[in-house]
C-alpha positions as CSV (number, residue, x, y, z in Angstrom):
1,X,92.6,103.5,139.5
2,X,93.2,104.4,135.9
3,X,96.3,102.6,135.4
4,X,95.2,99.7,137.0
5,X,91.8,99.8,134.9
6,X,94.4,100.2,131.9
7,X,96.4,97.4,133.0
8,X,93.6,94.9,133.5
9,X,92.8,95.7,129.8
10,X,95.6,95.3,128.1
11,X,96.2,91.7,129.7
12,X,99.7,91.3,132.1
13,X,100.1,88.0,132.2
14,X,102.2,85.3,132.4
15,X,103.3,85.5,128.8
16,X,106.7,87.9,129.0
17,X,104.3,91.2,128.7
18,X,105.2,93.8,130.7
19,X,103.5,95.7,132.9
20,X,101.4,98.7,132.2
21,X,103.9,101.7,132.9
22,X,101.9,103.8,135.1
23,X,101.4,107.8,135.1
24,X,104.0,108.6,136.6
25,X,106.7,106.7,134.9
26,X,104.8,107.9,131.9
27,X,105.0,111.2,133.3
28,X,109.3,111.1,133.5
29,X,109.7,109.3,130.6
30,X,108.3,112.1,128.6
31,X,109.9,115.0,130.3
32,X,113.3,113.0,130.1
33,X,112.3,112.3,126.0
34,X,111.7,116.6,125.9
35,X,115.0,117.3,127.0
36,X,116.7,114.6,124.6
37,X,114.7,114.9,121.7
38,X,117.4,116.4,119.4
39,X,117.5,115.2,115.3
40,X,114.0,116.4,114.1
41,X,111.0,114.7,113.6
42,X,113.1,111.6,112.4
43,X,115.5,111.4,115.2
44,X,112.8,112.0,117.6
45,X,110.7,109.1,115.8
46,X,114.0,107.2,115.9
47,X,114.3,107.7,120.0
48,X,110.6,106.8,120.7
49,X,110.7,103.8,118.7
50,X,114.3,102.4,120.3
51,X,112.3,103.4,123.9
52,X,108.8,102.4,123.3
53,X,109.0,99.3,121.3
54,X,112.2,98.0,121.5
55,X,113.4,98.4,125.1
56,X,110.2,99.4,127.1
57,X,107.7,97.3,125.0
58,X,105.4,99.7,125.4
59,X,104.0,99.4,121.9
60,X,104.0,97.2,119.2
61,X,105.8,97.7,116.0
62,X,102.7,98.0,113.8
63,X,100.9,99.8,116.3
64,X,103.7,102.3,116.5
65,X,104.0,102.7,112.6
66,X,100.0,102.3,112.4
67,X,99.8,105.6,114.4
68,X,103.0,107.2,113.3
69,X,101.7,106.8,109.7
70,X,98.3,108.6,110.3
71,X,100.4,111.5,111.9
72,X,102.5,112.1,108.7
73,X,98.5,113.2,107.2
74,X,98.2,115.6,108.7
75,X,99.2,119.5,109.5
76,X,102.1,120.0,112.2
77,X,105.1,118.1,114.1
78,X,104.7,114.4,113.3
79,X,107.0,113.3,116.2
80,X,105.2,115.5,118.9
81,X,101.7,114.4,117.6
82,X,103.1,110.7,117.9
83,X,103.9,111.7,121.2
84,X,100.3,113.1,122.1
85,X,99.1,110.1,120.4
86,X,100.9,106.8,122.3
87,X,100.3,109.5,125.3
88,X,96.8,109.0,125.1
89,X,96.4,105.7,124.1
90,X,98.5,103.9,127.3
91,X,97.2,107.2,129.9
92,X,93.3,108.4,128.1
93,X,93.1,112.1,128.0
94,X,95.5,113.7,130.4
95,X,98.0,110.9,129.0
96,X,98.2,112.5,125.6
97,X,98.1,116.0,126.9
98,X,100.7,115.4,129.3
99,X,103.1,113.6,126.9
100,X,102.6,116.5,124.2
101,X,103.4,119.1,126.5
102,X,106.3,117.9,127.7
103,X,107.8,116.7,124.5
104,X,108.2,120.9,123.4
105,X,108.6,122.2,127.2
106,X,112.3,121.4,128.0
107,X,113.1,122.9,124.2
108,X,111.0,126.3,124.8
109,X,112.9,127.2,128.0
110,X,116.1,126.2,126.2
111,X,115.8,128.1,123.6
112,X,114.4,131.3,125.3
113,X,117.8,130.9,127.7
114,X,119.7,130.8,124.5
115,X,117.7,133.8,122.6
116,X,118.2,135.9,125.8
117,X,122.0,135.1,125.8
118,X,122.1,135.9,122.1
119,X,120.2,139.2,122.3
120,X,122.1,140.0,125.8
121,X,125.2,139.0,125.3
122,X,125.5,138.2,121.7
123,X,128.4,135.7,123.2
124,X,127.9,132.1,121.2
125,X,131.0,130.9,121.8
126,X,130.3,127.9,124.7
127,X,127.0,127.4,122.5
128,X,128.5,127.0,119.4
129,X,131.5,124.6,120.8
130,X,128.2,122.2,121.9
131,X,126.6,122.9,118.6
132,X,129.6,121.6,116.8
133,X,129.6,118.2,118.0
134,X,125.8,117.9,118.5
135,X,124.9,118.9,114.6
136,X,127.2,116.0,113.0
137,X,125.6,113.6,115.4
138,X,121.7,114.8,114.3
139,X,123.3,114.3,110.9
140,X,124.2,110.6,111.9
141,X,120.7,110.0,114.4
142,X,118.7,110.8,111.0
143,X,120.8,108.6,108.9
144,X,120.4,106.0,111.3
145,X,116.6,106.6,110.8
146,X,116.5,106.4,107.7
147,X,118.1,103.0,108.0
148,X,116.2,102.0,110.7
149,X,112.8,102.5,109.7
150,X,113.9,101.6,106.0
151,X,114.8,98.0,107.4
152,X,111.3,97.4,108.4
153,X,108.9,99.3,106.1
154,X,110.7,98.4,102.9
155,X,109.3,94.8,103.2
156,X,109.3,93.6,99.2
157,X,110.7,95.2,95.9
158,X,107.8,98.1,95.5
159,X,108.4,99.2,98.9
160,X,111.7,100.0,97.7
161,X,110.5,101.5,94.2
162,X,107.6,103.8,96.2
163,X,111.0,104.5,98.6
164,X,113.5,105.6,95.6
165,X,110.4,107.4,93.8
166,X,110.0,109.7,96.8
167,X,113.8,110.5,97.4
168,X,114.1,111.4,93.2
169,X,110.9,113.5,93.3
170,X,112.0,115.4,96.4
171,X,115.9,115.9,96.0
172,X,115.9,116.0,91.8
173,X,112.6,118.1,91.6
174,X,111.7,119.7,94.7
175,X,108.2,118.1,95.2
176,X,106.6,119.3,98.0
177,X,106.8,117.0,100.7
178,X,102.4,117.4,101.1
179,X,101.9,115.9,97.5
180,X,104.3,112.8,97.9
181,X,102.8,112.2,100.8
182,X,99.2,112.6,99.1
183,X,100.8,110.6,96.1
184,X,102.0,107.6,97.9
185,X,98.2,107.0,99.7
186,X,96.7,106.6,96.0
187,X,99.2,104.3,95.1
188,X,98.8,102.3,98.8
189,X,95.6,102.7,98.0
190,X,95.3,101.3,94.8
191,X,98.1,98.8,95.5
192,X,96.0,97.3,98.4
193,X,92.9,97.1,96.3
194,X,95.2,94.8,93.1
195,X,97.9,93.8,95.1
196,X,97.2,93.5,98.5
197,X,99.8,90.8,99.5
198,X,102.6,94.0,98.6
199,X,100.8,95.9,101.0
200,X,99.8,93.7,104.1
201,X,101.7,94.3,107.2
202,X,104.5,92.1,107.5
203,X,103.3,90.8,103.8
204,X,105.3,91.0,100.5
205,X,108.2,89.0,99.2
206,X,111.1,89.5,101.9
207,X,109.3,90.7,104.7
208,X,111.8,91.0,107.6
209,X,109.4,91.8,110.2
210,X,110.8,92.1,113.8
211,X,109.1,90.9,117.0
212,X,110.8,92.5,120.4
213,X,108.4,90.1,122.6
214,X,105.1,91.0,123.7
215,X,104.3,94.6,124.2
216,X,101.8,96.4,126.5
217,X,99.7,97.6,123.9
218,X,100.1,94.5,121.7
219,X,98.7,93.8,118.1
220,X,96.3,91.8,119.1
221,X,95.3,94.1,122.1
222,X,91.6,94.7,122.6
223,X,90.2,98.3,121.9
224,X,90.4,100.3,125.2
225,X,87.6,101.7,126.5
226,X,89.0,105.7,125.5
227,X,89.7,104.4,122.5
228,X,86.3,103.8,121.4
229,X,84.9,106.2,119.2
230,X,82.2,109.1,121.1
231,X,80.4,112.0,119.9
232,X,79.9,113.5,123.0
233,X,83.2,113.4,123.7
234,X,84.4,114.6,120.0
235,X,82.0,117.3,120.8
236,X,83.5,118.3,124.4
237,X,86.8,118.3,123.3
238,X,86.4,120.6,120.1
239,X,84.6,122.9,122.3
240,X,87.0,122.4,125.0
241,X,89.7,124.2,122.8
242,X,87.9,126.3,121.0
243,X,86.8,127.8,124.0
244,X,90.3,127.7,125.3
245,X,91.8,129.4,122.0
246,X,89.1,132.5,122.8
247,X,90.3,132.6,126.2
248,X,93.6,132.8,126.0
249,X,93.4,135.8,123.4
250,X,91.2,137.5,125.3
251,X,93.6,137.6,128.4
252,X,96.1,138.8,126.0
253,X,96.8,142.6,126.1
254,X,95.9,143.9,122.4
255,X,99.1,144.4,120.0
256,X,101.9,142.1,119.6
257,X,100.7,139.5,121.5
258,X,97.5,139.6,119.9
259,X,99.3,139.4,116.3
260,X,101.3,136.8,117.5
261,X,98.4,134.3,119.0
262,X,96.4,135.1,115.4
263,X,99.5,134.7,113.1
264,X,100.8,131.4,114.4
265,X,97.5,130.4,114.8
266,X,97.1,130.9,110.9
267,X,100.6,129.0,111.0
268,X,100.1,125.7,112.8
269,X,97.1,125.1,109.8
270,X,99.4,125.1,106.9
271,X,102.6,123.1,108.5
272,X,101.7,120.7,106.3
273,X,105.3,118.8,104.8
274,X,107.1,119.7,108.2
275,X,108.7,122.7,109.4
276,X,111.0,123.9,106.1
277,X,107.8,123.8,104.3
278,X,105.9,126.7,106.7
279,X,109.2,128.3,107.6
280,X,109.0,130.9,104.7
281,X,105.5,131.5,105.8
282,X,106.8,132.0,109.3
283,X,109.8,134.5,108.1
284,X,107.3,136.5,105.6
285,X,105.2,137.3,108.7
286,X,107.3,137.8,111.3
287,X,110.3,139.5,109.5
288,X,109.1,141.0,106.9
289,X,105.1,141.8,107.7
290,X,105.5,142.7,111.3
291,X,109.0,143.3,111.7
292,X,109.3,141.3,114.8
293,X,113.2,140.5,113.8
294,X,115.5,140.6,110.6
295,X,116.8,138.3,108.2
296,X,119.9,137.5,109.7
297,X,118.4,137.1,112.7
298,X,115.6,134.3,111.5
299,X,118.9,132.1,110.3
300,X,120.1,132.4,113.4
301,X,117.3,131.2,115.0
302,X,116.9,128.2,112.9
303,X,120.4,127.2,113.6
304,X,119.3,127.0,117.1
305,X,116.2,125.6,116.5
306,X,118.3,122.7,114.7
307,X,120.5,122.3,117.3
308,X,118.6,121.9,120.2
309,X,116.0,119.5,121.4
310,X,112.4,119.2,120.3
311,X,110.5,119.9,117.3
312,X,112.0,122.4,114.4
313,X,109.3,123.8,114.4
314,X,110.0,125.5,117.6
315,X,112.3,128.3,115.6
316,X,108.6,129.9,116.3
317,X,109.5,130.7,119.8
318,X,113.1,132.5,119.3
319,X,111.0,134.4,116.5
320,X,108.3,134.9,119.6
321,X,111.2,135.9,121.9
322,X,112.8,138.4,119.9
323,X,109.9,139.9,118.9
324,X,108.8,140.6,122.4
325,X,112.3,142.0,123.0
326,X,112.4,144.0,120.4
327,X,109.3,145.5,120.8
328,X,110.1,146.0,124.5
329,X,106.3,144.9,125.2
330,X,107.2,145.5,129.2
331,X,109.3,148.0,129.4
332,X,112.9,148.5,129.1
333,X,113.7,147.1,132.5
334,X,111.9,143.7,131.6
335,X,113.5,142.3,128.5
336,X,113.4,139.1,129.4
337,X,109.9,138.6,130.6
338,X,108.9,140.0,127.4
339,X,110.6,137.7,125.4
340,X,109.4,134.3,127.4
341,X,105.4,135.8,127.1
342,X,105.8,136.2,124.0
343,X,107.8,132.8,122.8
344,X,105.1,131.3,125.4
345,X,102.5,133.0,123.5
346,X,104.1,131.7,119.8
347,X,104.4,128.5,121.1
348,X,100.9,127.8,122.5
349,X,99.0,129.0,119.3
350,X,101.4,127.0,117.2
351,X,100.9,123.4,119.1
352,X,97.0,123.7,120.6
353,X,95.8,122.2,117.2
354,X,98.1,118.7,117.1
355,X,96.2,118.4,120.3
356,X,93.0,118.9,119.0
357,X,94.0,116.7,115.8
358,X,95.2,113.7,117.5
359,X,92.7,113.9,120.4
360,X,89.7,114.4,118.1
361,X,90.9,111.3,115.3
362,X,92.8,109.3,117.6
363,X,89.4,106.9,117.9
364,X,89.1,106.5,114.0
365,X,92.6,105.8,113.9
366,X,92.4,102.7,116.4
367,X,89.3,101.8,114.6
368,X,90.7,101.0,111.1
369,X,94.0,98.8,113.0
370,X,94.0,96.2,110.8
371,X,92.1,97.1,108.1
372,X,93.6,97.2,104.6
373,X,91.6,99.6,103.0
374,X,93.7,102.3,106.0
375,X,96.4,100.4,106.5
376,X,97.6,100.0,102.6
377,X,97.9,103.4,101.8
378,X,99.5,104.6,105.1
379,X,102.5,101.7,104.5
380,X,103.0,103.3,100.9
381,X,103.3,106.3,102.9
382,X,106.1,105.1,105.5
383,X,107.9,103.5,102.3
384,X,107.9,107.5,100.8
385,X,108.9,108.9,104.5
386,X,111.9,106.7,104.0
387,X,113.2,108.3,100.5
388,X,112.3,111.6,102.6
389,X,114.0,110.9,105.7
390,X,117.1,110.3,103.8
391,X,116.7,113.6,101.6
392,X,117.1,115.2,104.9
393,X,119.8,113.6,106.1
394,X,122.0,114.5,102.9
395,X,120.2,118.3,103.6
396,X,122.1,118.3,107.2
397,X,125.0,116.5,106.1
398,X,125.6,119.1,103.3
399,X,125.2,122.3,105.6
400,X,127.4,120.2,108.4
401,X,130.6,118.9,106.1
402,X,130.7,122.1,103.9
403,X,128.6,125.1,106.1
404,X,130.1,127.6,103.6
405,X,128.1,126.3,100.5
406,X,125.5,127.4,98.7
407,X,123.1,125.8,96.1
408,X,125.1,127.5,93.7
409,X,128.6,126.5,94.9
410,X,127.4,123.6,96.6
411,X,131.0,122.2,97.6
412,X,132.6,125.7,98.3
413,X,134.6,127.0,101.6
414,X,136.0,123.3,101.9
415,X,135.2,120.1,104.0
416,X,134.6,120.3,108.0
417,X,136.9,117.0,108.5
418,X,136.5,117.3,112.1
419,X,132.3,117.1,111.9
420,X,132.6,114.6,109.1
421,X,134.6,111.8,111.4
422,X,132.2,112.6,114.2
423,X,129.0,112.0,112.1
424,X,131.1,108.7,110.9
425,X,131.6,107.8,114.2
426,X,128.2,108.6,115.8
427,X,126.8,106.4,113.0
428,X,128.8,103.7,113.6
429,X,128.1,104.2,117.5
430,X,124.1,103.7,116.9
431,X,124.1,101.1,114.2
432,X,127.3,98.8,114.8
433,X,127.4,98.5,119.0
434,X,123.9,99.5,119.8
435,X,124.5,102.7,121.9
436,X,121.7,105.0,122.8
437,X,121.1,108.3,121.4
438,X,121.3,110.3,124.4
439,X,124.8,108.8,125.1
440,X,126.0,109.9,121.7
441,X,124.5,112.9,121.6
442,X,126.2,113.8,124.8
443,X,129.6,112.5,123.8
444,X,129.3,114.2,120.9
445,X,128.7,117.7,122.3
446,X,131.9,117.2,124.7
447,X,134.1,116.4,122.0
448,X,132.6,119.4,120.2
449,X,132.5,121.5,122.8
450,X,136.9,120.3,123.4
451,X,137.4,120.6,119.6
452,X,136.3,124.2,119.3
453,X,138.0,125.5,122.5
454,X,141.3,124.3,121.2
455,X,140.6,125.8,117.9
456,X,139.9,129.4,119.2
């Protein structure tokens, strides 16, 4: 009844739109997206963008930037939060909720299956053989980002200027990530106020704005009903979690758990620049506060958390996982079970809030489609993400081609030729013939996965 109220709405017609997906197609696409979500936040942007808009026409193009810019405002994941966010707008509620949780699901049983092989077995050898081909074809999927979203954001000459500004403050001088992203709205801001042709969607001198055919959820699409702004349901939803938050703690035995569910509560609410930003927060508490795991032991896990799919962010779950291990919070005979409560527990208090975010705003968002005043300063802020996006890209490049360096020596312990010709490669795959992530990624971790056997 829902999707067909949806559908109705959003206008299939006769003029090449395509049908309203319903729930259940929803409902696979999303699992399949958690379990190929690999690249961070801007390979995973990359992937729903190529699905949703492109092939699928789900969404628009400015819709799909519209929202993706308002998630880059705010605390936690950007690509999961997207997710929860074109979740709820095709499927109401359940539709974001749904789509959010499956977008980190696949990568928290993954990585607790890789932290329990670690801890048991300390035996890398297969997963490190995948890893090797996977990581120079992230390096290539955010590269290909980069490009990608640079091709349609960076619309006239200051587009590009707000884009270089962004990539010199961050890679020359180590601006936090929060204030270019707080630095770009004033300009976008201002900029749309004196010179709002720069700043219009699709406006500007050399606009190259792409059209894939109608989409679902179109630019001209009326407001859906959920979309449609409601105190009492802004009301019943912040109660809804709050209440849930409580609970959840409460059921929790007091001790590790507890510290956990408060601690990456505290964490979720300053994730603001991405994961690397709250990472050190994450390592002071659970390394060196509570002693849940050790130095050595936090790299490790971020090279997993890298390497597999879903957000980075989700190093919070091996840190959850070893923790409970460590601590042995069920005994010695139940390692495991430990581990998964406890990466379960790290992972629920460190997503509930994107939920809350998008669910709670999503309504003003829609509202202000359109309007220059929100929409000015949130396309400065894609033309910064671009200069960003390809800051990280040289970040994983460097640590793939030379894994040895160090900001110090930054070229020392010589070049990986093997992971540089498969990032070339990978690139060329995605950009020149058109080939989809997932097959590349999957190539990629074969010929890994060949490459290291014959090496060892």
């Amino acid at each position: 009844m829902m999707d067909k109220e949806l559908a109705l709405q959003t206008g299939n017609s006769n003029d090449g739109r395509p049908a309203h997906p319903g729930f259940r197609e929803a409902f696979w696409y999303w699992l399949k997206l958690g379990f190929i979500s690999f690249g961070g936040p801007a390979g995973q942007i990359a992937i729903m963008h190529q699905d949703l808009v492109e092939k699928r026409r789900w969404i628009s193009e400015r819709r799909f930037l519209h929202a993706l810019n308002f998630c880059m405002l705010l605390p936690g994941p950007e690509a999961q939060q997207l997710a929860i966010y074109l979740g709820w707008l095709l499927h109401r509620t359940w539709g974001g909720i749904v789509a959010g949780v499956l977008f980190v699901l696949p990568s928290l049983f993954i990585l607790a299956a890789l932290t329990w092989v670690y801890l048991a077995f300390g035996d890398m050898t297969l997963v490190q053989g995948i890893f090797a081909g996977i990581k120079p074809a992230v390096v290539a999927i955010v590269l290909f980002a980069a490009w990608r979203i640079g091709s349609r954001a960076l619309k006239n000459h200051l587009m590009w200027l707000l884009a270089g500004a962004a990539f010199i403050a961050i890679f020359f001088f180590r601006v936090p990530f929060p204030l270019i992203v707080v630095g770009a709205a004033l300009l976008g801001a201002l900029g749309g106020k004196w010179l709002p042709g720069y700043f219009q969607p699709g406006g500007g001198h050399g606009a190259t704005d792409k059209h894939f055919g109608s989409a679902v959820i179109d630019d001209d699409t009326p407001p859906l009903a959920h979309t449609r702004h409601s105190y009492r349901h802004l009301f019943k939803l912040l109660g809804s979690a709050l209440a849930l938050w409580a609970l959840v703690i409460l059921l929790l035995p007091a001790g590790t758990l507890t510290d956990m569910a408060v601690f990456f509560s505290k964490a979720a609410l300053v994730t603001f620049g991405g994961a690397y930003a709250v990472l050190p927060y994450v390592y002071q508490g659970g390394v060196e506060s509570y002693g849940w795991l050790t130095g050595p032991q936090m790299v490790d896990g971020l090279a997993l958390g890298e390497s597999t799919p879903g957000p980075l962010i989700m190093v919070v779950a091996f840190v959850g996982f070893v923790g409970g291990w460590t601590f042995e919070l069920f005994g010695s005979d139940h390692l495991f079970l430990a581990g998964l409560v406890a990466a379960s527990v790290a992972t629920f208090f460190t997503f509930l809030p994107s939920f809350v975010f998008i669910l709670a705003s999503g309504p003003l968002v829609e509202s202000t489609h359109g309007d220059l005043k929100f929409t000015a300063p949130l396309s400065a802020i894609t033309a910064a993400v671009v200069g960003v996006i390809l800051n990280l890209a040289l970040f994983f490049g460097w640590h793939v081609l030379w894994p040895q360096a160090s900001a110090e020596q930054p070229f020392v312990g010589g070049f990986e030729w093997f992971s540089g010709l498969l990032a070339l490669a990978a690139f060329i795959a995605l950009w020149r013939f058109n080939i989809s992530i997932l097959k590349v990624l999957a190539v990629s971790a074969l010929l890994g996965l060949g490459f290291t056997t014959l090496v060892l």
